[in-house]
PDB file of N, CA, C and O in Angstrom:
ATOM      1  N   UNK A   1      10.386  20.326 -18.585  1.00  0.00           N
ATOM      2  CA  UNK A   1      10.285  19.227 -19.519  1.00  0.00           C
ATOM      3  C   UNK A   1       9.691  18.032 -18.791  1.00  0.00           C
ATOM      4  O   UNK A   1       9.980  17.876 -17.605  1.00  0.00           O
ATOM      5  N   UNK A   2       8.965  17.264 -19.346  1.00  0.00           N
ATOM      6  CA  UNK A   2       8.029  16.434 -18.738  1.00  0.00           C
ATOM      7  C   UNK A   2       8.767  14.953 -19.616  1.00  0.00           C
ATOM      8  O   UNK A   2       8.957  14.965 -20.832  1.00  0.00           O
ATOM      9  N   UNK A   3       9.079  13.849 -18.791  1.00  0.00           N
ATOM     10  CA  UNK A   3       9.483  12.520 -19.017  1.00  0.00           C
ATOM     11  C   UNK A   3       8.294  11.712 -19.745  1.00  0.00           C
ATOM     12  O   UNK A   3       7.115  11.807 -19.403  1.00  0.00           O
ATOM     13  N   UNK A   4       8.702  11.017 -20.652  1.00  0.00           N
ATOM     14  CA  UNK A   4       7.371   9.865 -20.939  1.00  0.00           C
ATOM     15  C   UNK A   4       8.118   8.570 -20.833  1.00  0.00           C
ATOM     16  O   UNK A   4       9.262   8.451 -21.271  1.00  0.00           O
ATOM     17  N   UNK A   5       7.281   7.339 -20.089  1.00  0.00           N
ATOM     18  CA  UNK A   5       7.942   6.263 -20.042  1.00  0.00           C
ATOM     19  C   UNK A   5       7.050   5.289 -20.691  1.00  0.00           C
ATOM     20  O   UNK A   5       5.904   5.673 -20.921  1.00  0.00           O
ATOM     21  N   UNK A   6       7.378   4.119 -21.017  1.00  0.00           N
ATOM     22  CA  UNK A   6       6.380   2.913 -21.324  1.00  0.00           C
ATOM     23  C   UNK A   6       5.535   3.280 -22.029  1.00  0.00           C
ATOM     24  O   UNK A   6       4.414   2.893 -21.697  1.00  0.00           O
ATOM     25  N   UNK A   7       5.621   4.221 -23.375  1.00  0.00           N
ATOM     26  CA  UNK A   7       4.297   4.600 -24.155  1.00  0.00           C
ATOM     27  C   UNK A   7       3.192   5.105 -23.104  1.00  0.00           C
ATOM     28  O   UNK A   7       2.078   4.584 -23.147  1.00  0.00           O
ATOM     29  N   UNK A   8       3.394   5.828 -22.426  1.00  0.00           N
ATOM     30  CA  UNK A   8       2.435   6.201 -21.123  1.00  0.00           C
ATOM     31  C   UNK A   8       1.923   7.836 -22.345  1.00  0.00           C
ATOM     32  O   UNK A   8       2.703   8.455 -23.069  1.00  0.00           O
ATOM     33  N   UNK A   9       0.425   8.095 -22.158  1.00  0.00           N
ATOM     34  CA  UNK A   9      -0.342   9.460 -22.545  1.00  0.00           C
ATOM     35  C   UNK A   9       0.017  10.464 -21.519  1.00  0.00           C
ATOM     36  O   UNK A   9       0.318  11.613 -21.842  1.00  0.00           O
ATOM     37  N   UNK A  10      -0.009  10.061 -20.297  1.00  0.00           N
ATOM     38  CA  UNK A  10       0.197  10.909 -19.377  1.00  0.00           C
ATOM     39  C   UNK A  10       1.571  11.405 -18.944  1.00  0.00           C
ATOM     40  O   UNK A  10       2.339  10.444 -18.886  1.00  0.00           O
ATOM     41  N   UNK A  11       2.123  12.480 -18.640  1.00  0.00           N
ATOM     42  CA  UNK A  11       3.348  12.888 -18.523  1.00  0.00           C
ATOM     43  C   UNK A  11       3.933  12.241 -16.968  1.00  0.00           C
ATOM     44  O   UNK A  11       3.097  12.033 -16.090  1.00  0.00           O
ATOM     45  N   UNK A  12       4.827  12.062 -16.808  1.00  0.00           N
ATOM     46  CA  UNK A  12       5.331  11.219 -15.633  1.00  0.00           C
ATOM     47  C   UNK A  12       5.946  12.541 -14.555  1.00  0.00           C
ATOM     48  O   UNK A  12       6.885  13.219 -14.972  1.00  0.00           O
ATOM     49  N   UNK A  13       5.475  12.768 -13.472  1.00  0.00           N
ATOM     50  CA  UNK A  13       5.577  14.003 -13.009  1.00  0.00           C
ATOM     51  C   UNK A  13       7.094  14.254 -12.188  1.00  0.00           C
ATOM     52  O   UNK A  13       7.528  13.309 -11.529  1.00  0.00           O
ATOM     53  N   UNK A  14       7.596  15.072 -12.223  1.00  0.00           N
ATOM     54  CA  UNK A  14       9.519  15.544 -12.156  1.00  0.00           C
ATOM     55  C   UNK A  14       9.177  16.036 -11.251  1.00  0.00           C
ATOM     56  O   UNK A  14       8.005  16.353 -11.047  1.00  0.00           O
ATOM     57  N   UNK A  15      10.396  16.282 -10.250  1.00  0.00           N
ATOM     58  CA  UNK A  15      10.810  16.357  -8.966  1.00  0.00           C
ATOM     59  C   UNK A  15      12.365  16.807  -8.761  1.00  0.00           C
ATOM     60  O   UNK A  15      13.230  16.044  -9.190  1.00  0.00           O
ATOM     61  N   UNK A  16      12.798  18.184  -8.033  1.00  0.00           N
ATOM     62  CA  UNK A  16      14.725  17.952  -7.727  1.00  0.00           C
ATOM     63  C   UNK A  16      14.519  17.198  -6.739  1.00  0.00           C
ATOM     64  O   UNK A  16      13.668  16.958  -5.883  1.00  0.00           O
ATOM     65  N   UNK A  17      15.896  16.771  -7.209  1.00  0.00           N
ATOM     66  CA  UNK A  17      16.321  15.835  -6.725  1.00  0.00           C
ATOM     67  C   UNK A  17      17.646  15.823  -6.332  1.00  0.00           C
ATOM     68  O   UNK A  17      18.488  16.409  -7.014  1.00  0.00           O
ATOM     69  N   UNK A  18      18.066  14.977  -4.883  1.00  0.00           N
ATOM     70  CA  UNK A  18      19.835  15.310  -4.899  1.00  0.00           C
ATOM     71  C   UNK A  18      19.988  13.950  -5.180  1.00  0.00           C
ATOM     72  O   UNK A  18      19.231  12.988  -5.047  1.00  0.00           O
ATOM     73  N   UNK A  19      21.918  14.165  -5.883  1.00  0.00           N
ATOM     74  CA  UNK A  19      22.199  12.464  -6.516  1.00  0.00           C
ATOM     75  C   UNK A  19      23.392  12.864  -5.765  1.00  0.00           C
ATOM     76  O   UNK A  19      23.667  13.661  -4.867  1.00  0.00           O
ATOM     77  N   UNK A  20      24.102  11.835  -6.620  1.00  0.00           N
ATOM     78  CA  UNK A  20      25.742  11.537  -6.434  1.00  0.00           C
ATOM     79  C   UNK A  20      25.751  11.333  -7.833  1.00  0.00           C
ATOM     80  O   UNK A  20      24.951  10.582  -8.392  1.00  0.00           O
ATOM     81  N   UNK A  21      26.805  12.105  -8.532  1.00  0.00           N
ATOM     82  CA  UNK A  21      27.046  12.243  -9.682  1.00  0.00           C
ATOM     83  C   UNK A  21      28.463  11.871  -9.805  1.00  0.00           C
ATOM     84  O   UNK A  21      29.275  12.095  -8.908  1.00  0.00           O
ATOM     85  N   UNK A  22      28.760  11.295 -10.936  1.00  0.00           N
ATOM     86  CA  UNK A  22      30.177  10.987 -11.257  1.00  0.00           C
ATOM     87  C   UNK A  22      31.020  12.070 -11.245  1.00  0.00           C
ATOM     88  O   UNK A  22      30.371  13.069 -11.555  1.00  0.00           O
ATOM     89  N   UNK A  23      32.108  12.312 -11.040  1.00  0.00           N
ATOM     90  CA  UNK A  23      33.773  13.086 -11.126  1.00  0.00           C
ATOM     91  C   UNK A  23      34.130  12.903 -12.367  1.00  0.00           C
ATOM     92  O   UNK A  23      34.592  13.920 -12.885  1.00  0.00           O
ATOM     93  N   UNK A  24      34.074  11.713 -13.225  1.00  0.00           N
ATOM     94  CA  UNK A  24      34.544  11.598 -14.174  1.00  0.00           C
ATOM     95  C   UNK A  24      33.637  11.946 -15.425  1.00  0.00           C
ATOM     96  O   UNK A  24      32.623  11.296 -15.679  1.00  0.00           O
ATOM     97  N   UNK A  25      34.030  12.919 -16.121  1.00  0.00           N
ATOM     98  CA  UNK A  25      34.050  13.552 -17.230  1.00  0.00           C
ATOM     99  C   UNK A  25      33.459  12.781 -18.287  1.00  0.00           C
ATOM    100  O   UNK A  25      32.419  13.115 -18.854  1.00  0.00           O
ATOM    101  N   UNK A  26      34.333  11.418 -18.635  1.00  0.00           N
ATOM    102  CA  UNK A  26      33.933  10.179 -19.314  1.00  0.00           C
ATOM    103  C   UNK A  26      32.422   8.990 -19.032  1.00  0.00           C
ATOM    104  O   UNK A  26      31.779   8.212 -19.737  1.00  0.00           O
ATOM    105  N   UNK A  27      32.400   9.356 -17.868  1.00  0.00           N
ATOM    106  CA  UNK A  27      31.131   9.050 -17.133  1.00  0.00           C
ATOM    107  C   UNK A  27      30.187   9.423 -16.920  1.00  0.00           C
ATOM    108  O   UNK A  27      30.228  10.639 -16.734  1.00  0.00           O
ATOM    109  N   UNK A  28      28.793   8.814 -16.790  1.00  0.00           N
ATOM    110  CA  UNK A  28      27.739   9.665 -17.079  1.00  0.00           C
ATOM    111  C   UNK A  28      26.672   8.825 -16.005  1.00  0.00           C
ATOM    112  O   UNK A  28      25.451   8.678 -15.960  1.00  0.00           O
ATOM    113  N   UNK A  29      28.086   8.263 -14.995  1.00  0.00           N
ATOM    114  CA  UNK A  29      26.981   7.474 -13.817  1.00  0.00           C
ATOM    115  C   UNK A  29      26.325   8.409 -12.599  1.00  0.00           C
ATOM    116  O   UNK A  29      26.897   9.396 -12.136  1.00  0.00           O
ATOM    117  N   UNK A  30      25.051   7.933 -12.172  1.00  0.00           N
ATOM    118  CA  UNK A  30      24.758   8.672 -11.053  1.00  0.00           C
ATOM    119  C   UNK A  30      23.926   8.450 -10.403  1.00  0.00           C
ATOM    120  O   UNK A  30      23.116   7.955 -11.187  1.00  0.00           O
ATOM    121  N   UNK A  31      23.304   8.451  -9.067  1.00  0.00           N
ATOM    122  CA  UNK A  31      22.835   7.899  -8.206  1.00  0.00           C
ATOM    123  C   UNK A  31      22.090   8.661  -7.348  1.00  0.00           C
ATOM    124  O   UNK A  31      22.518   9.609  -6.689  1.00  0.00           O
ATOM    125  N   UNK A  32      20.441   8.037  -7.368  1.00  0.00           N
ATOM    126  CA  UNK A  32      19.623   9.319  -6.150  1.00  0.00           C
ATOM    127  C   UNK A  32      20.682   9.002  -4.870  1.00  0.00           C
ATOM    128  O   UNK A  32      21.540   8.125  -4.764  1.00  0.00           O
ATOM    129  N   UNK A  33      20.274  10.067  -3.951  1.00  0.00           N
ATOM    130  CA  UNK A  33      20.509  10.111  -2.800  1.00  0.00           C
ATOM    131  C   UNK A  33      20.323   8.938  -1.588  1.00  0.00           C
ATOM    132  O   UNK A  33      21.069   8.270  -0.873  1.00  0.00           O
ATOM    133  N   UNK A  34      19.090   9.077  -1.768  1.00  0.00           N
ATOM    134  CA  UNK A  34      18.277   8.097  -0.871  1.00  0.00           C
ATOM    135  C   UNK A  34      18.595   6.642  -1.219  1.00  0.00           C
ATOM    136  O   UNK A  34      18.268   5.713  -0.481  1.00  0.00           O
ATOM    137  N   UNK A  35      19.317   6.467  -2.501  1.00  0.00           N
ATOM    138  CA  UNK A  35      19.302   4.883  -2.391  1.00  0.00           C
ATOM    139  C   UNK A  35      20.909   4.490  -2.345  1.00  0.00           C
ATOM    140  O   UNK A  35      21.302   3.393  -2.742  1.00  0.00           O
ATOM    141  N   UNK A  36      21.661   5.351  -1.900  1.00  0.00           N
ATOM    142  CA  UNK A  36      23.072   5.007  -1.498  1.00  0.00           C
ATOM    143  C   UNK A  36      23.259   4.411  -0.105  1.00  0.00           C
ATOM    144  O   UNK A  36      22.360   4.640   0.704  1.00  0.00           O
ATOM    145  N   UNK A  37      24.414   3.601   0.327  1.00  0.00           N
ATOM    146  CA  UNK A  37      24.226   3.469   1.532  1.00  0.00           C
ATOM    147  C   UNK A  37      25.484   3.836   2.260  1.00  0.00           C
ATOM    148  O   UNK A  37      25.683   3.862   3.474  1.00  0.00           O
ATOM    149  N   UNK A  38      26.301   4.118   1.260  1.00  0.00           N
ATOM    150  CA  UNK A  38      27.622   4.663   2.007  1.00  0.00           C
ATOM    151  C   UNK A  38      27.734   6.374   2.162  1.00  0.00           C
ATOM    152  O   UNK A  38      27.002   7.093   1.483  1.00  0.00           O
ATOM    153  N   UNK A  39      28.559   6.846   2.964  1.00  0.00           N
ATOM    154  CA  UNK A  39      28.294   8.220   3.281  1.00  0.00           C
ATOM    155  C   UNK A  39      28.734   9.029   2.158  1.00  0.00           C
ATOM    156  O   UNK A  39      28.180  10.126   2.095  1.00  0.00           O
ATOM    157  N   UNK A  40      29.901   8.674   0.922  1.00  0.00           N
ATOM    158  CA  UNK A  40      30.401   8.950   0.375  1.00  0.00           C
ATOM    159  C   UNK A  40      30.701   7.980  -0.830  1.00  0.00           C
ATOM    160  O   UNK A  40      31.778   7.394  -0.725  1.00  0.00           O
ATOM    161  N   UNK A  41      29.993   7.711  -1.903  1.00  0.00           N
ATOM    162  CA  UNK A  41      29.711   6.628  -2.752  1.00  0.00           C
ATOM    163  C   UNK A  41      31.051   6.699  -3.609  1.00  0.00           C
ATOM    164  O   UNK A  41      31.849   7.611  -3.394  1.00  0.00           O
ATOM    165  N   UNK A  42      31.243   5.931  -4.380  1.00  0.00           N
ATOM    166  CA  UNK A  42      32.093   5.490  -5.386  1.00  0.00           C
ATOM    167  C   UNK A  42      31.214   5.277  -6.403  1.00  0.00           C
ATOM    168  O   UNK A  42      30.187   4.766  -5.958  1.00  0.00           O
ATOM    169  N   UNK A  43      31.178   5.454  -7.610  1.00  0.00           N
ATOM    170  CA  UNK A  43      30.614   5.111  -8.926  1.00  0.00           C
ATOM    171  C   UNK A  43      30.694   3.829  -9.046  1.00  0.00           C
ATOM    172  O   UNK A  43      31.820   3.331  -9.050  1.00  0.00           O
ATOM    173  N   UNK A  44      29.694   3.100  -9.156  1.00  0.00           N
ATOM    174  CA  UNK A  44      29.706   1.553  -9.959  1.00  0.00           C
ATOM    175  C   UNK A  44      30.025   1.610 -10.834  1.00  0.00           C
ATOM    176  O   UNK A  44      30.875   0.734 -10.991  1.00  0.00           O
ATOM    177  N   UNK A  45      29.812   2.462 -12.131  1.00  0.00           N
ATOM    178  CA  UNK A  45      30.656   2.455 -13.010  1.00  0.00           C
ATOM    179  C   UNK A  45      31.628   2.066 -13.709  1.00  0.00           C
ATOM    180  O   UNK A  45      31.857   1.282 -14.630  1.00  0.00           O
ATOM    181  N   UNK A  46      32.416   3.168 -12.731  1.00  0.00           N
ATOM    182  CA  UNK A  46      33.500   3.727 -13.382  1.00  0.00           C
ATOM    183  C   UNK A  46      34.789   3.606 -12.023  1.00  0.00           C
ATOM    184  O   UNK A  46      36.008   3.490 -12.151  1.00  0.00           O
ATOM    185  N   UNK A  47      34.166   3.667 -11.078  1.00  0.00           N
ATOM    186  CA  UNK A  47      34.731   3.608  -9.769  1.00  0.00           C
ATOM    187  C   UNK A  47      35.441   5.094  -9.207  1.00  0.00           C
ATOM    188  O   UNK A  47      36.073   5.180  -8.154  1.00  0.00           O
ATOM    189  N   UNK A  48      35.201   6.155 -10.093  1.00  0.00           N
ATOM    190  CA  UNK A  48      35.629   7.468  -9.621  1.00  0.00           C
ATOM    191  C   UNK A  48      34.994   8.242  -8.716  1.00  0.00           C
ATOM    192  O   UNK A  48      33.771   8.106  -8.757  1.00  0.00           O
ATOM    193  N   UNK A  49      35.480   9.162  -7.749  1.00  0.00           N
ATOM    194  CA  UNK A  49      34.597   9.584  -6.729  1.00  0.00           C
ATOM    195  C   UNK A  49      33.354  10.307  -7.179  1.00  0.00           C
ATOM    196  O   UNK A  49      33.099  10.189  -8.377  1.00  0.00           O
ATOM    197  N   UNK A  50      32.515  11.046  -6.435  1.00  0.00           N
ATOM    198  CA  UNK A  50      31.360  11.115  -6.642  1.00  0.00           C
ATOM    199  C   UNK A  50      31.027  12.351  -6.043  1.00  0.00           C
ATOM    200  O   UNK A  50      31.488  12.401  -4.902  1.00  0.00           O
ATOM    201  N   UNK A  51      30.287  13.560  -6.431  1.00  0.00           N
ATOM    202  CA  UNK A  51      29.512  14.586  -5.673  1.00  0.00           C
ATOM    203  C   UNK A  51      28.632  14.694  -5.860  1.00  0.00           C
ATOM    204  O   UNK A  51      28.087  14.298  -6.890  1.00  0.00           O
ATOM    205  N   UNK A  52      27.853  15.552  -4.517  1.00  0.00           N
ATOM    206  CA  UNK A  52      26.087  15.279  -4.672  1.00  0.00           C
ATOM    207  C   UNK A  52      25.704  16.914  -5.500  1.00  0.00           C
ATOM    208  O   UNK A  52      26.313  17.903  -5.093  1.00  0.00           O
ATOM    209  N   UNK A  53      24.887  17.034  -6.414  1.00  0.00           N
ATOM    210  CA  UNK A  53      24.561  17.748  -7.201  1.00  0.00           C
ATOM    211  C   UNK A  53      23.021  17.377  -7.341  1.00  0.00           C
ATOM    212  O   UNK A  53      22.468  16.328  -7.012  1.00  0.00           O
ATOM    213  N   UNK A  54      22.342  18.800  -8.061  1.00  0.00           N
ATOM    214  CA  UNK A  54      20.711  18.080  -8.057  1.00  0.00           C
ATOM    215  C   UNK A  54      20.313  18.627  -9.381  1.00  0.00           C
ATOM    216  O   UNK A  54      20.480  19.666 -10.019  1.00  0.00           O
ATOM    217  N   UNK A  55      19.319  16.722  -9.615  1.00  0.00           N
ATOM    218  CA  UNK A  55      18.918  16.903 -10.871  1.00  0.00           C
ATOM    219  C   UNK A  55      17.131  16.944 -11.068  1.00  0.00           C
ATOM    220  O   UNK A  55      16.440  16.785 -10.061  1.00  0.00           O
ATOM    221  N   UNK A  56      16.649  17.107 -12.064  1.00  0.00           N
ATOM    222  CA  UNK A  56      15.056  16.924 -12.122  1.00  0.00           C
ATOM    223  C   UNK A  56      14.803  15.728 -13.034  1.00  0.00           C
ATOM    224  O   UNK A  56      14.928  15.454 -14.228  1.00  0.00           O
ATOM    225  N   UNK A  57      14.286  15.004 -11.630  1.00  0.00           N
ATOM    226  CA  UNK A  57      13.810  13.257 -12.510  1.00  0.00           C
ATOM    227  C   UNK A  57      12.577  12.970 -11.766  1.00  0.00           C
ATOM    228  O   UNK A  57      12.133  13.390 -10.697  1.00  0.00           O
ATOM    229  N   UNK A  58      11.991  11.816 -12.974  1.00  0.00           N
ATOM    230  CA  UNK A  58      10.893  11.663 -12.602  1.00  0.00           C
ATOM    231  C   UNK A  58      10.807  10.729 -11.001  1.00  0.00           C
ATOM    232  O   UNK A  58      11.576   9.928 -10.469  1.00  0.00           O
ATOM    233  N   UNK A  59       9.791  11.171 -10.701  1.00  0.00           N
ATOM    234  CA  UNK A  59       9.104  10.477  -9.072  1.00  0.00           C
ATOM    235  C   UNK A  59       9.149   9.357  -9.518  1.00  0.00           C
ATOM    236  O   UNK A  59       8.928   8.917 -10.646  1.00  0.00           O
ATOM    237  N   UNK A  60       9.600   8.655  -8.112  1.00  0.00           N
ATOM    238  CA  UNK A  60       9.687   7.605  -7.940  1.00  0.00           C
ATOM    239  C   UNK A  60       8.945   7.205  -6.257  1.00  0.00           C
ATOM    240  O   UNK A  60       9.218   7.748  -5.186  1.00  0.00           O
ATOM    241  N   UNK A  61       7.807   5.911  -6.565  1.00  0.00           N
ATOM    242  CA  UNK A  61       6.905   5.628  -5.804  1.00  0.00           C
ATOM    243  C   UNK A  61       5.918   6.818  -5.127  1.00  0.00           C
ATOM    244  O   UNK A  61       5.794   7.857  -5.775  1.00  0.00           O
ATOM    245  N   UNK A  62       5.493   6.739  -4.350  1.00  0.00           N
ATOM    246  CA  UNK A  62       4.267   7.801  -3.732  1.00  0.00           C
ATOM    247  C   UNK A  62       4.195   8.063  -2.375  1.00  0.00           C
ATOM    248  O   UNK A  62       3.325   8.816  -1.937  1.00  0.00           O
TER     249      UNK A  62
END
């Protein structure tokens, strides 16, 4: 499945990816990898712990 952002024609090109994903069920927060800075994040959220799981999102920078 291909992302469209900003009324863009062109498809915005996807990538896996590892995050930090919420614990909580009720929550639907989550976070690339690369832009965490603790070894083991907490949800801004929601504040529930967090595991790294991988998703397909669009690229980000080049």
């Amino acid at each position: 499945m291909m992302a469209y952002f900003n009324n863009q024609k062109e498809p915005v090109p996807e990538v896996e990816t590892t995050v930090w994903a919420c614990t909580n069920d009720d929550c639907n927060g989550f976070m690339r990898e690369n832009f965490t800075f603790e070894e083991k994040p907490h949800c801004p959220l929601c504040h529930s712990d967090m595991k790294k799981e991988v998703r397909v999102l669009p690229v980000i920078g080049s």
